[in-house]
C-alpha positions, 0 to 999 in steps of 0.5 A: 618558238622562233619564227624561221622566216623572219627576215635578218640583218645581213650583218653584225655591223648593220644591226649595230648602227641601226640600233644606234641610230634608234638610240641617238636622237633629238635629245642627244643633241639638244638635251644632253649636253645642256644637262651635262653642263648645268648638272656639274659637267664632268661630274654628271658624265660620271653619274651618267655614265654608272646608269648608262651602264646600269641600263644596259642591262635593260637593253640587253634583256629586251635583245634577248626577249626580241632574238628568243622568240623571234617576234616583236614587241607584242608577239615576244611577250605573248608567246611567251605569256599572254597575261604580259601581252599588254606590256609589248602592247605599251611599246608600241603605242610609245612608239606611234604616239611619239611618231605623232609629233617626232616627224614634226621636228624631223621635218623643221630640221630638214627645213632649217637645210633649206632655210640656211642656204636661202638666207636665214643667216643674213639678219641675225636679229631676226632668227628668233622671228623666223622660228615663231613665224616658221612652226606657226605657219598652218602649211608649211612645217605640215610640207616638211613634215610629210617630206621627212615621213615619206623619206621613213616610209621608203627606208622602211617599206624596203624592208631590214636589210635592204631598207633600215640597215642599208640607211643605216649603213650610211646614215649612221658615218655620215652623222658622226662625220658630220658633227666631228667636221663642226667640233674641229672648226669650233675648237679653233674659235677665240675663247672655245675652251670656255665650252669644253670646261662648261661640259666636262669639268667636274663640279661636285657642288652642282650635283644634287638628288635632283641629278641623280634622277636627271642621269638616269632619265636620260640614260633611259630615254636616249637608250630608246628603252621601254617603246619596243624597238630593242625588242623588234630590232632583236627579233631580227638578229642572227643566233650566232651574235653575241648579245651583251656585246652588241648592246655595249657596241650601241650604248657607247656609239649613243653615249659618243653621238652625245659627246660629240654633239657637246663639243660640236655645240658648246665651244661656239656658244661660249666663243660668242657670248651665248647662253647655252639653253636646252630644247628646240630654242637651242637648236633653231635659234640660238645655234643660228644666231651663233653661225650667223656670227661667223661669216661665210663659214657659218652658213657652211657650218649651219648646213651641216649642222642641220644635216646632221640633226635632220640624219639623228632624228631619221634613225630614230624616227625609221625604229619607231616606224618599224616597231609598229609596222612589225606589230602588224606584219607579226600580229595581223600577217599584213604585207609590210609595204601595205603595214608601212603605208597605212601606219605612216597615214595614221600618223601623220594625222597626229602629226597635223594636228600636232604641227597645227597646235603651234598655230592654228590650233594653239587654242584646242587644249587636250586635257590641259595641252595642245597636242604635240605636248599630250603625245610627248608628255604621255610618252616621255613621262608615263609610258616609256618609263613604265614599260622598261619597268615592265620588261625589268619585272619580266625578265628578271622575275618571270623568265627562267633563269636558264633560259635568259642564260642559253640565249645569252650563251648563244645556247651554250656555244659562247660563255658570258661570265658577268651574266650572273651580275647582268641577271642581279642587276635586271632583277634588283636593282634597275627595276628599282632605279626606273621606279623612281625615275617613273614616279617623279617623272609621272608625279612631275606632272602639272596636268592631273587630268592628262597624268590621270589619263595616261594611267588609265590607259595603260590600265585599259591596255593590260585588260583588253590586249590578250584580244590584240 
């Protein structure tokens, strides 16, 4: 039964950029067009774009689990059945675990603001050394990574529409303004097209199994399926929109944001003679480097950049916050500002000693890791995977068929006439698909014991969450 008084967004443009903003993050910008361009460029944006649309149907089955019971993550499975209560469970222990180190790199990007207008362009020789220094430093990165959390507990203490969907509202244009401003001035440099073959011409002889898997990984992830936020941001939705539409507006805004970080990004890289490298090195040291090349517009350019970065990893951040919050709004009646505040203290303990792991702490191992590692790897390998597994199960083999397609249809007032596909898909082929993506991923693992761990707890959580 669908909770009544359960705030709404004010519009359908407002949920569309706050579910966009929850899709587009760190790995959009820093992971995706690195594997784009080292998988066969075009030829792996076509492989891509197949599991994006293979997983939008994920998407659109946790809309439609979060609008039907008017519930979130834990609350939409429990209503419904109490035996699968531990699969709403696991979205939210994603989705605070990854708030136990994302808040870290939020808060090195809106450092990297700061850093660009006082002079760390000035010697491009020593950026690499600016960084290690930077992330080891005991107090300052744990300074910047309160500063990014407080800006998510304002954003969503206001509540949703008055809080994330406002944000939202300006976050969202600004990000994409943002990148385009970069895109235009890179395009114009000397031997820029370099950059844009690098991403999109298709080489057939990169593609390998191995890209298949990168493809559907990263549709899965970049999509923030599995940690519960499609879920609870569908909870919020009015029964008048249209779902499946909704879910294509995100999934092409997110595959956008993604292009458009490639074409911000690549041309620079290869106008200069850079190697283009994946993860926080691209971002914090080889990006620098490169703007640091260009004189007085670099460092205008680098701002931007970092801006733009520090927006993409706030929209995301603000739907992790909030898949938890809501846990304990719906499950426990607390007031939300009080939810909201007790969360973001919890968190950010995780958060210092996962800043602290890349200095003072970068002794103390847990199982095999420091900790900002043990929250990603758990999360990234073993939880997200398996939970959008779980909710394919669910939706495609224990929900009535019936009921999927009245929520679907807005109950009966709208037809949707690929639901019959939508529901094959769902029920067949994507629980496959993230099978194997959660197998290799999980048996990717170098640490057994930490791979072992993350199991065991996920066992623990089917057994005990029907008392959560």
């Amino acid at each position: 039964m669908e909770n009544n008084q359960r705030e709404k967004w004010g519009s359908k443009l407002g949920f569309i950029l706050a579910a966009a903003g929850s899709a587009v993050g760190l790995g959009n910008i820093w992971r995706f067009p690195y594997l784009t361009g080292s998988n066969g460029g075009g030829a792996f944006l076509i492989i891509y774009l197949v599991c994006t649309l293979l997983l939008l149907s994920i998407m659109i089955a946790e809309l439609v689990l979060g609008r039907s019971t008017g519930l979130a993550a834990v609350g939409a499975f429990k209503s419904a059945d109490k035996r699968w209560t531990f699969t709403g469970v696991l979205g939210v222990v994603s989705a605070f675990f990854i708030m136990g180190f994302y808040p870290v790199v939020g808060g090195w990007s809106a450092a990297y603001i700061l850093k660009t207008v006082t002079g760390l362009l000035g010697d491009a020789s020593a950026i690499e050394g600016v960084f290690g220094a930077f992330i080891s430093d005991p107090v300052q990165p744990l300074i910047w990574t309160v500063i990014f959390l407080v800006l998510n507990v304002v954003i969503v203490a206001k509540g949703i529409s008055g809080g994330i969907e406002k944000a939202s509202k300006v976050l969202m244009p600004t990000l994409f303004i943002l990148f385009i401003v970069i895109a235009i001035r890179n395009l114009m440099l000397p031997g820029a097209f370099a950059g844009i073959e690098f991403l999109f011409k298709p080489d057939w002889s990169l593609v390998t199994g191995q890209t298949f898997l990168a493809a559907l990984g990263q549709a899965f992830f970049s999509l923030s399926l599995g940690m519960g936020c499609m879920i609870t941001y569908g909870s919020y939705l009015e029964k008048k929109e249209s779902l499946p539409g909704s879910a294509v507006s995100v999934t092409f805004m997110d595959l956008g944001c993604a292009l458009l970080a490639g074409v911000a990004i690549f041309p620079a890289l290869f106008a200069y003679g850079f190697e283009p490298t994946a993860g926080p090195g691209l971002v914090f040291i080889v990006l620098p480097t490169v703007f640091s090349e260009m004189g007085a517009i670099g460092t205008f350019l680098s701002l931007v950049f970092f801006i733009a970065f520090t927006v993409a990893a706030l929209t995301s951040s603000v739907s992790l916050l909030e898949v938890v919050v809501a846990y304990f709004i719906d499950e426990k009646k607390m007031e939300r500002k009080k939810a909201v505040y007790g969360t973001a203290a919890v968190m950010l303990v995780l958060c210092v000693l996962s800043s602290l792991s890349m200095g003072t702490l970068s002794g103390v191992k847990l199982l095999g890791v420091g900790f900002f590692d043990f929250f990603d790897i758990l999360t990234d390998k073993i939880f997200l995977a398996i939970g959008g597994l779980l909710i394919a199960v669910y939706t495609g083999w224990f929900v009535k068929r019936e009921d999927l397609e009245k929520e679907f249809t807005n109950g009966g007032t709208t037809t949707f006439k690929l639901f019959g596909l939508w529901y094959n898909v769902v029920k067949y082929v994507a629980p496959l698909a993230i099978a194997v993506v959660a197998v290799v991923g999980i048996m990717a693992i170098e640490q057994t014991s930490l791979m072992i761990f993350g199991l065991a707890l996920i066992a623990v959580l089917a057994i005990f969450s029907k008392k959560l």
